[in-house]
N, C-alpha and C positions, 0 to 999 in steps of 0.2 A: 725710483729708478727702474727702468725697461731693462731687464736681462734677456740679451740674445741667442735665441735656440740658436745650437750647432748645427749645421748643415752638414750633407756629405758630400763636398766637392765635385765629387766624381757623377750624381746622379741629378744632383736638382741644381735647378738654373733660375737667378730671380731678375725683374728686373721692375723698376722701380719711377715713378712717375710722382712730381713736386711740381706743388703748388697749380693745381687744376682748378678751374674756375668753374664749380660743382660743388653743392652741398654732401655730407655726405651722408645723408637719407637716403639722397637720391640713389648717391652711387650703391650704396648697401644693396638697395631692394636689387639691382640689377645684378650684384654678383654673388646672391642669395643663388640666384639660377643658373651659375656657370662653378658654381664651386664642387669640386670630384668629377669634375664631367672628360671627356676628353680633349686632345686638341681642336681634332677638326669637328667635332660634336660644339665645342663651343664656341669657333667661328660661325658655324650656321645660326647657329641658337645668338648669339650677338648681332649677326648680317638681319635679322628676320623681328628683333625686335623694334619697340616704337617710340621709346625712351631715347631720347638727345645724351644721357649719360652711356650708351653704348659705345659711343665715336672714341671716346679716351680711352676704354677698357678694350675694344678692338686693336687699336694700336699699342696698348703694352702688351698684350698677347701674342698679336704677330712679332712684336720686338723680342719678346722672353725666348719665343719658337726661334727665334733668329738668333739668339744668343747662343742656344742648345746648339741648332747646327754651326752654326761658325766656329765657338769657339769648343766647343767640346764636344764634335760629331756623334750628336747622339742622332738617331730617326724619329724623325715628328710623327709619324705614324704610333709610337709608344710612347708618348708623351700623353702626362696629365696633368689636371692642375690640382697639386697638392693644397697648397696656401695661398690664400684672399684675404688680404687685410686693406681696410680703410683707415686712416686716420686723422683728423681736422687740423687742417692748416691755420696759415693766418689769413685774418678779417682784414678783405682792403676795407676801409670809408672812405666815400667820398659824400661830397658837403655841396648843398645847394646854393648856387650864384643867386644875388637878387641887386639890388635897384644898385648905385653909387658904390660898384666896387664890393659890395658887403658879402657876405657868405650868410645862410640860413642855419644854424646850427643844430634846431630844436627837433627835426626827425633827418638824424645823419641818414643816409645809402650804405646799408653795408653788403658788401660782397664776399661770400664763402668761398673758401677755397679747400683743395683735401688733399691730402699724400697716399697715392696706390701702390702697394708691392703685391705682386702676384711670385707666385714660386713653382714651375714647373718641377716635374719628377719623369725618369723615366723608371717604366715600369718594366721593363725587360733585364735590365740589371737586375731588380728588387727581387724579379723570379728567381735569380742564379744565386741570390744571397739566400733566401728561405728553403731553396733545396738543400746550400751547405749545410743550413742551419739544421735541419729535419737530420740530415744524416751526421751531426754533432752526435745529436738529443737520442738516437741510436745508439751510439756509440757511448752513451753516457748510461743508455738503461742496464746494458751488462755492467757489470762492476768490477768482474771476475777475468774480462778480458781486455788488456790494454797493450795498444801499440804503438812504438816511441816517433813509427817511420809516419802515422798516422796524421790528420790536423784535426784536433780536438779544440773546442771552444767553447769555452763558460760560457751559458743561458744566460739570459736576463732575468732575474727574478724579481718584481717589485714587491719590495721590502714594505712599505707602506700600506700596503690593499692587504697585507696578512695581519696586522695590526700588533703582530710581537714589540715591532720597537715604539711607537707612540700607543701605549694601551692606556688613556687615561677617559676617564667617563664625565 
């Protein structure tokens, strides 16, 4: 079973492309070099390539970009692309005609196909979050001084990378 990361509504935008008629080898190698990049850095970098798998990852990008601003005015100038995933679709076959009606069965044709989600972020929110954040983590190193009128918020601490709770060898 596939468990789906949470997202935060408010900053990343996805959008989503089925059943593309691409392997996705292909498509991989292509978004190997658009992944963390910016918006308009990865329009160029996609316009400039020479790979036919561009043409479908150009259009869910302008589409994502277009989601952002339409439906959640965010500014494409601060926009990036967080997440790039590929994953394989289904296999058309199709089957070779011969003499009297018959079909050839012994090397079917098959046809790959792939499912794209790209997932925009903007990054201008993300700054206003990690400044809160820094002046938490302030407000957390005194210990001696607490104020009620304040907005204080528990860190993240990953429990796991410290190896208290799973310690086995």
């Amino acid at each position: 079973m596939i468990k789906k990361r949470k997202r935060n509504p408010y900053t990343e935008v996805c959008a989503l492309g089925k059943h593309i008629r691409m392997s996705t080898n292909k498509a991989r190698r292509v978004i190997d070099q658009i992944r963390g990049r910016s918006y308009e850095e990865t329009l160029m970098v996609l316009e400039l390539m020479p790979c036919r798998a561009y043409y479908p990852l150009f259009k869910l990008v302008y589409s994502a970009a277009a989601n952002a601003i339409h439906n959640m005015g965010l500014n494409e100038a601060s926009l990036i692309i967080s997440k790039v995933e590929v994953n394989g679709g289904t296999t058309v076959k199709k089957l070779k005609p011969r003499t009297r009606g018959r079909i050839y069965p012994i090397y079917p044709i098959k046809r790959p196909t792939c499912h794209i989600t790209i997932v925009l972020k903007d990054v201008s929110v993300n700054e206003q979050y990690y400044k809160r954040s820094e002046y938490t983590i302030l407000c957390l190193k005194n210990p001696g001084w607490i104020n009620k009128n304040k907005y204080t918020d528990m860190t993240y601490h990953d429990i796991y990378s410290i190896g208290g709770l799973w310690d086995k060898k």
